[in-house]
N, C-alpha and C positions, 0 to 999 in steps of 0.2 A: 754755619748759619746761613750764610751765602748760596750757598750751594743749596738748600732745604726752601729759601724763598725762590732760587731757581726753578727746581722744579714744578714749583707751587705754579708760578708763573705760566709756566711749560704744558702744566696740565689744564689748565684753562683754558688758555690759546687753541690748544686741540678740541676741548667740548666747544668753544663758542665754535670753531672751523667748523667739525658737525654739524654742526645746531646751524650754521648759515647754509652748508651744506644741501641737510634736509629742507629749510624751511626757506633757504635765501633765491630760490627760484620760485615758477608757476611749473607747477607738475604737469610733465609730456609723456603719454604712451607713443614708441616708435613704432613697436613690434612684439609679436607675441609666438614664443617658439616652445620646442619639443621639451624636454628635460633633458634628452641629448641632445648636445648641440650640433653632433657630427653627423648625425642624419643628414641625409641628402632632402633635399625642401624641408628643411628644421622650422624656417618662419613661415605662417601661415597665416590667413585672415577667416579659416571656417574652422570649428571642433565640434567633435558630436558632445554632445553632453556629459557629464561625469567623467571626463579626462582629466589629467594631469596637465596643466600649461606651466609655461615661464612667460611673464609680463614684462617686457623693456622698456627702458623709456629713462629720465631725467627727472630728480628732486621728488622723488617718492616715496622719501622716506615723510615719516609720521602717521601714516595710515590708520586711516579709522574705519574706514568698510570699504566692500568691494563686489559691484553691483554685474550681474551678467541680465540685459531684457530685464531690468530692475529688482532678479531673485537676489537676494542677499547673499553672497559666499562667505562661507567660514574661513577667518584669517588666520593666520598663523604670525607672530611677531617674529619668531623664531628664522624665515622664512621670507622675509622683508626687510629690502632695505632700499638707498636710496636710488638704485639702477636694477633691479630683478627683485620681485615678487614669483614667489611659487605658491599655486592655489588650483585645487579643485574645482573644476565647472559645476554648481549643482545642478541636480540630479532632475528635479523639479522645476528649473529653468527653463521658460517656454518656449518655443521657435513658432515659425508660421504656418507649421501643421497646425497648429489649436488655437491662434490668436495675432493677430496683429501687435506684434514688436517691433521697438527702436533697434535690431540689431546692433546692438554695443556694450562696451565694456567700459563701467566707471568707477574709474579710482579715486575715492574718496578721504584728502587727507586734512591734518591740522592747519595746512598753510593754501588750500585750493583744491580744487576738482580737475580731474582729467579723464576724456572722452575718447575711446576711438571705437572706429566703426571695425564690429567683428557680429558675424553669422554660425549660428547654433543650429546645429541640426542633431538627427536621430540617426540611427544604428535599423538597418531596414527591417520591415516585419518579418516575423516567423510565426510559424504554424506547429503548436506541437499535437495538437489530436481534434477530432471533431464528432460529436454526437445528437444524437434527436432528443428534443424535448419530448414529454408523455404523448402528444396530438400527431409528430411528424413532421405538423408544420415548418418546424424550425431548427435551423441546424446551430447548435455549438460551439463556436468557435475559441480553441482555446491556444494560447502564444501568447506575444509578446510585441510591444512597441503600434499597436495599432490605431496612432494617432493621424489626421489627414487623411482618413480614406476617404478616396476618390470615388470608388466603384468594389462591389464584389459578385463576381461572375463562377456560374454553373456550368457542368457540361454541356458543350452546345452553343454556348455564348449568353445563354440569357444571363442578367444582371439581379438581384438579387430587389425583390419586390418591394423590402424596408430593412431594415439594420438597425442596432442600438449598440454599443461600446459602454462599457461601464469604466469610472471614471478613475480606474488607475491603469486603463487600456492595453489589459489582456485577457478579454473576454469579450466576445461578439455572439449578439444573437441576431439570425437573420432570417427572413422569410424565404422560404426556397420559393422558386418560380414552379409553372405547372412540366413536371419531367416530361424530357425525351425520353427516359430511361438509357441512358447513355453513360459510359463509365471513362470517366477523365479525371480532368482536376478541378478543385475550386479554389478561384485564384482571387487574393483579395491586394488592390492597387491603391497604395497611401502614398505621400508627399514626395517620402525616402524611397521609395522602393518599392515593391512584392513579392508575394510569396505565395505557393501555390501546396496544395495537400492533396490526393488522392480522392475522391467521390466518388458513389458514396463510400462509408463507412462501412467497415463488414458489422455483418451482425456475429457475436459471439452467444456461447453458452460456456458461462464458466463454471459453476456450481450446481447440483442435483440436492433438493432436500434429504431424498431417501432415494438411493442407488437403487432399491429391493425391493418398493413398492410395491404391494400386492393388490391387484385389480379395485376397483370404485373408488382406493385413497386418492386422496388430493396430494401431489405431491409439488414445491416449490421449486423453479429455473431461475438462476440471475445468468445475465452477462451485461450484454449491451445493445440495441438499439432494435429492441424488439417492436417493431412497427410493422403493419400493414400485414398480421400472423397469417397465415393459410392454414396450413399444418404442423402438428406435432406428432411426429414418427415414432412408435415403439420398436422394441424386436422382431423380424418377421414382417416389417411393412406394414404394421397395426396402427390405425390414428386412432389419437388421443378423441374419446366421443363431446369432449369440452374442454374448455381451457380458455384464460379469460386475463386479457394484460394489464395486471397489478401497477407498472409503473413502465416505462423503456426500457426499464433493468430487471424486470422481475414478469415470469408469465407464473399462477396457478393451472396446474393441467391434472386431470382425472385420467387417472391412467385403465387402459381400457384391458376386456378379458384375452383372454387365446394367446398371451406371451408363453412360450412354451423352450425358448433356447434365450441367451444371453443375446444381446448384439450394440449396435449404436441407439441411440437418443437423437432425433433430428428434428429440429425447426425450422421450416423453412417458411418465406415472405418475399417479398418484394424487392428487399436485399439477398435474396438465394438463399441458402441453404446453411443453416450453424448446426455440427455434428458435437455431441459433449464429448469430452475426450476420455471416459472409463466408460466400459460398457456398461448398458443395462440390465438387470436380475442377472445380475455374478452367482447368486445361490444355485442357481441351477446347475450349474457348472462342476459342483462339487464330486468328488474327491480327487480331482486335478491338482497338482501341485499349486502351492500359494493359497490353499483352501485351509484354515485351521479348525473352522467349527461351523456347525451349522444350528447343534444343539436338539437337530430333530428327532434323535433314538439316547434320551437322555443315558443313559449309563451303557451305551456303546462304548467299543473300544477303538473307534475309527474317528475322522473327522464327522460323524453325526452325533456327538456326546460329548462328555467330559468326567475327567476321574474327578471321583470324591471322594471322602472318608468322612472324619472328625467335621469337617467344613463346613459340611452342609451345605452344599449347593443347589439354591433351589432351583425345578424347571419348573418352569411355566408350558405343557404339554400339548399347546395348539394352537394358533394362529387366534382364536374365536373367541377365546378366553376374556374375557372381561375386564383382566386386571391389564394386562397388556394388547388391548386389539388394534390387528391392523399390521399384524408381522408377519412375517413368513415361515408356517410352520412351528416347530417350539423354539423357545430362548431359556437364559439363564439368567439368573438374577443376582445382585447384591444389597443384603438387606443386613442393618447391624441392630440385633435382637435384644442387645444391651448400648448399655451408655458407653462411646469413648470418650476417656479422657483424655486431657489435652497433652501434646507432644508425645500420644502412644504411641507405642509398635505393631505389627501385627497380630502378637499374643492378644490384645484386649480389644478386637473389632467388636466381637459379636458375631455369633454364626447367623444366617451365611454371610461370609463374608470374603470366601475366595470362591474364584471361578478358574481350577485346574485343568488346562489342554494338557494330553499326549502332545506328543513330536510328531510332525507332521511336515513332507515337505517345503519349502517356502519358495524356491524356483527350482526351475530344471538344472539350471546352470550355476549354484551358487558359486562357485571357486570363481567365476570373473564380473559378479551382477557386483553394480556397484552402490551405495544405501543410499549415497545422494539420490539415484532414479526409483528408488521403491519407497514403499508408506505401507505403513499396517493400516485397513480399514475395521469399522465394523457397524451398523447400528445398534442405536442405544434409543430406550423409552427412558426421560430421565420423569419418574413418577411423582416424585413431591419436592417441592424447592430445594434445590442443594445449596447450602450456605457455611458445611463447615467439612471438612476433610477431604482425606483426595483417594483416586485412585490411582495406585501404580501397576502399572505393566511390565511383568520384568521375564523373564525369560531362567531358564534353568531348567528346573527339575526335582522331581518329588523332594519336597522337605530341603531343597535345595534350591528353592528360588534368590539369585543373586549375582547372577552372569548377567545379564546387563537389566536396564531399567529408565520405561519415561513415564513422567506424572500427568494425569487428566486429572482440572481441575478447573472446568469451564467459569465457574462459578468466581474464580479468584479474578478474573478481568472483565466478567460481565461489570456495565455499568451500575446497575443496580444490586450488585454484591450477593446474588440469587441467579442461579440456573435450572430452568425448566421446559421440558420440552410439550409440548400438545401430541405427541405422537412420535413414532420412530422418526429417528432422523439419521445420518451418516456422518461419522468421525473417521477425519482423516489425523493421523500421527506420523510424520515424517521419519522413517527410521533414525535419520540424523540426530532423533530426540533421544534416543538411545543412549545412556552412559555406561561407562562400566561402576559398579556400587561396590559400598564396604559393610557385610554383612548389615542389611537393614532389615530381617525377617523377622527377628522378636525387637528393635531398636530402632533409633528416630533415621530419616532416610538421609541418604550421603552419597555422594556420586564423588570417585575422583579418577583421573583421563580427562580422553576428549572421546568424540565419537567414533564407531567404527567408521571403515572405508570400503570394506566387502562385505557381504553377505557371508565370505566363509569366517567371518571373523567372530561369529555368533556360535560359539561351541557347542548349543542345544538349542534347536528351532520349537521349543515345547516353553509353551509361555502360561500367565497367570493374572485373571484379576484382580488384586491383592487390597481389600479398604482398608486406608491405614488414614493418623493423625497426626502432622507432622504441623499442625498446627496451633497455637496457643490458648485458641477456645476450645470447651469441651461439647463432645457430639452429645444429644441424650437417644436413647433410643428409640428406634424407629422412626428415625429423621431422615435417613438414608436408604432409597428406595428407589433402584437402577437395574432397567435389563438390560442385557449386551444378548447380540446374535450378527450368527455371522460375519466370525473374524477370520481375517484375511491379511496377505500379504502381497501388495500390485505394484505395477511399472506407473507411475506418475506420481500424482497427488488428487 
């Protein structure tokens, strides 16, 4: 029993020690160091923001907040006691880039407040890319940390006419000054630091609406920073006779007559010259390796046709045609002439409902072309809203398609659950989309592998457009209404 009031005794003594401990002084910060302590200059009186600190000092325990320039930091009790606090700077903590601050740190506890003098600072700017608005006027600034600035400077030195930072300060818009046309850097000087990007910005072309546009269409360019246009180059040195800048990222261009061989696409302005990276009218080109169809001598036995039977593969026999104008020469179609049901096979499309190629080279070199650098092309009229079923692409051979296989099915990640095209346009399919399948020709589709890695790993270059259902709603007929022409096999994407 003695022994039982001892302890009793024994453990009181210790809480009340505690307890005078924490609460029996006026809380002092000494110092405020690394997390390691073995660091060489471990104690410091600056941190950039959103670091990890340790907080020193006397009688600190019972803490109820803990202020940086008066942002509140997240405590951690766990983490707190009466000689070290460990606590994150927030993130949101201001320094004297953006505002006049008490530079301090205050520890706020049960038994009094303690003050010490400490400086916040930033992590210096960076620049990760810069583009024009639609006018030119104005250049883009896009990074990180662009609080404090001082100044931002062009080629040449001039200073930057007006600026605006939006207010989580990694975005600047600035008014460029009148060019030297001079090519440096533009260098923007804040509290921390600077940082400097290249100027101007190249102009790209990343995209062609339609590779294969046939004279008077209007065919669509994205890239980047399509300002101050001069020219749009065809094959042969041919300007575009109009063409009209949709946005910085987009030109419309009327593609003009007399293309007569394949070649580059080139736009050039003010920022030089942007070449697209696949050539233009690849059709011509035909029956060149990589060439699979062109669809022009519909029941050829070459790449200007394609085999038929039972299928029914319709052509569409001239460019002028009504149902599909504005293509090059004939195409082929996919049309499902009955209803499919839902999670069909290929037995129940509806004729026509394949588009059968012969074998047809696909490089010169396949034994070392590797599928990451190649893409099956081809344009497609996609004719009335596609909202249910897909096409597969698969490769094989008569009554034998099932050596490998990728799905177009634009329509499954449009936003609005519908794909439709105004006119041909150009589908790129990365070979890499390629799987190898398990009997899917009369059954629902199934991929199992991974992708190939060569071109020779395709045991038959003779491929297939195959309308099938692999989906839970049912097609009704004549909902499905797609030409393809000119399929192809190319070095990029």
């Amino acid at each position: 029993m003695k022994k039982i009031i001892f302890l009793t005794i024994l453990s009181v003594s210790i809480f009340f020690a505690c307890k005078k401990n924490d609460n029996g002084g006026t809380p002092v910060i000494t110092s405020v160091r690394a997390i390691d302590s073995t660091e060489r200059d471990s104690l410091f009186t600056t941190a950039v923001v959103g670091n990890l600190i340790v907080i020193q000092g006397n009688n600190l325990g019972g803490v109820q907040s803990i202020f940086f320039n008066d942002t509140p930091a997240v405590v951690n009790p766990v983490y707190a006691t009466s000689t070290h606090i460990i606590i994150t700077i927030p993130g949101s903590a201001p320094t004297k880039a953006t505002a006049s601050v008490p530079n301090q740190i205050k520890v706020v506890t049960n038994h009094g407040t303690a003050v010490f003098t400490f400086t916040l600072t930033l992590n210096g700017p960076f620049i990760s890319g810069i583009s024009f608005n639609n006018t030119g006027a104005l250049v883009l600034i896009s990074g990180g940390n662009f609080q404090g600035i001082q100044k931002i400077t062009f080629p040449g030195g001039d200073t930057a006419v007006g600026y605006a930072v939006n207010t989580t300060y990694n975005i600047i818009a600035a008014v460029i000054p009148p060019s030297k046309n001079l090519t440096d850097s533009l260098r923007i000087f804040c509290t921390y630091g600077h940082a400097s990007f290249p100027f101007p910005p190249p102009m790209t072309v990343s995209a062609v609406s339609n590779e294969n546009g046939p004279a008077g269409t209007t065919i669509i360019l994205k890239g980047t920073n399509f300002i101050g246009i001069s020219k749009v180059m065809f094959p042969g040195n041919i300007a575009a006779p109009s063409f009209h800048a949709d946005s910085v990222n987009q030109l419309s261009v009327v593609v003009p007559p007399g293309v007569t061989a394949p070649d580059s696409l080139r736009v050039m302005g003010v920022l030089g010259t942007a070449t697209y990276r696949q050539l233009y009218d690849t059709w011509l080109l035909h029956p060149t390796p990589g060439y699979l169809n062109t669809f022009d001598n519909p029941y050829a036995s070459d790449n200007t046709g394609a085999s038929t039977d039972w299928t029914g593969t319709h052509f569409d026999a001239n460019a002028t045609d009504t149902v599909y104008p504005g293509g090059t020469a004939g195409s082929a179609a996919i049309l499902n002439g009955s209803p499919i049901g839902a999670n069909s096979g290929a037995g129940s499309q509806g004729n026509p409902g394949f588009i059968q190629n012969d074998a047809h080279p696909w490089v010169a070199s396949p034994t070392t072309a590797l599928t990451t650098d190649y893409s099956l092309k081809f344009e497609a009229y996609v004719k009335k809203k596609w909202t249910a079923g897909s096409i597969w692409i698969t490769t094989g051979g008569w009554y034998g398609w099932g050596n490998y296989a990728a799905k177009w099915a634009p329509w499954i990640t449009d936003p609005s659950g519908a794909y439709q095209t105004s006119g041909w346009v150009t589908i790129t399919i990365p070979l890499t989309s390629f799987l190898p399948n398990n009997n899917f020709y009369n059954t629902a589709y199934t991929t199992t592998g991974t992708p190939t890695t060569h071109l020779s790993d395709f045991s038959s270059t003779a491929t297939c457009f195959m309308l099938m259902n692999d989906d839970g709603t049912a097609v009704p007929a004549g909902a499905i209404n797609i030409a393809i022409d000119n399929v192809r096999v190319v070095k990029g994407k």
